[in-house]
C-alpha positions as CSV (number, residue, x, y, z in Angstrom):
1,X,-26.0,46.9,32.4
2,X,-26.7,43.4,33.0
3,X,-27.0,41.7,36.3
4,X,-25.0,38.7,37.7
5,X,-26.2,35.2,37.4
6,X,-26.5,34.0,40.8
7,X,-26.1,29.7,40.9
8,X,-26.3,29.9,45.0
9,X,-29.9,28.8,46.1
10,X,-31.8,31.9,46.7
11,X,-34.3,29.7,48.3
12,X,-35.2,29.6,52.4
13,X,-36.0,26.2,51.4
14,X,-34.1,24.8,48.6
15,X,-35.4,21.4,49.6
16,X,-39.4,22.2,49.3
17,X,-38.7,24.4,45.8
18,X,-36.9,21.0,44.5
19,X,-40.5,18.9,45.5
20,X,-42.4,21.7,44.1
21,X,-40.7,21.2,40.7
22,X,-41.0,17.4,41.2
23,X,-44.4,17.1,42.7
24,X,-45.6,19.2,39.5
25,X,-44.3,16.6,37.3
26,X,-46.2,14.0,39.2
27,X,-49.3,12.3,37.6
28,X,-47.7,13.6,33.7
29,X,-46.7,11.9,30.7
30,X,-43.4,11.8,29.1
31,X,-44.6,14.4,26.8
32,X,-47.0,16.9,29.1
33,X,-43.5,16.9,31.8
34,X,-41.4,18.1,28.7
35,X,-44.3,20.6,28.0
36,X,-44.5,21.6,31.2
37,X,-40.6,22.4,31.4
38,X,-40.5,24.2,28.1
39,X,-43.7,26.3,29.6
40,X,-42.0,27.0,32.9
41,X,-38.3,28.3,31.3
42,X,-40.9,30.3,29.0
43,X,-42.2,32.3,32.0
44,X,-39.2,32.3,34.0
45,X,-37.4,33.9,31.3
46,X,-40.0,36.6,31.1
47,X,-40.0,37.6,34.4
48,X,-36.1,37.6,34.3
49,X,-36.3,40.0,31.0
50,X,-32.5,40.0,30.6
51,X,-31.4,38.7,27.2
52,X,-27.4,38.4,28.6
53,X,-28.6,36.8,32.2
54,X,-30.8,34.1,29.9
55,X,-27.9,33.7,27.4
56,X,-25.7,33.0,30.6
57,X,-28.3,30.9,32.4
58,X,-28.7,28.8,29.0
59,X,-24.9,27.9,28.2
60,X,-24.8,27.2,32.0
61,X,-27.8,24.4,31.5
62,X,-26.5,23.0,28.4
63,X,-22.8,22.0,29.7
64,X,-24.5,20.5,32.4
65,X,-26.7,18.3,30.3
66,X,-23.8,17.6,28.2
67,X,-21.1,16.9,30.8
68,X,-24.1,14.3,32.3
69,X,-24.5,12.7,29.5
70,X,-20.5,12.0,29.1
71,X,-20.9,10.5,32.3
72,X,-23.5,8.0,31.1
């Protein structure tokens, strides 16, 4: 049985994960940030392990990048 996808912030401090994510990017190339995206989805869909939570999680993303760029 699969779990939920949660989209509530499951952060104490939604504010300091955001910088963390940003901060990381700092200093990087174009490229190496898009690496270092790809990387970090890698390993956060490892330790989620569930195929139907990922599945979830990626149509979830994808509307969202499409629905910004219609806004564009």
């Amino acid at each position: 049985m699969s779990a939920v996808l949660s989209t509530k912030s499951n952060f104490a401090d939604p504010d300091a994960a955001y910088r963390l994510i940003v901060e990381t990017h700092r200093g990087l190339s174009d490229e190496q940030s898009a690496s270092l995206d790809a990387a970090l989805v890698l390993i956060l869909a490892n330790h989620l392990g569930d195929l139907d939570l990922l599945r979830e999680a990626t149509a979830l993303a994808k509307r969202s990048v499409v629905s910004e760029g219609q806004r564009e």
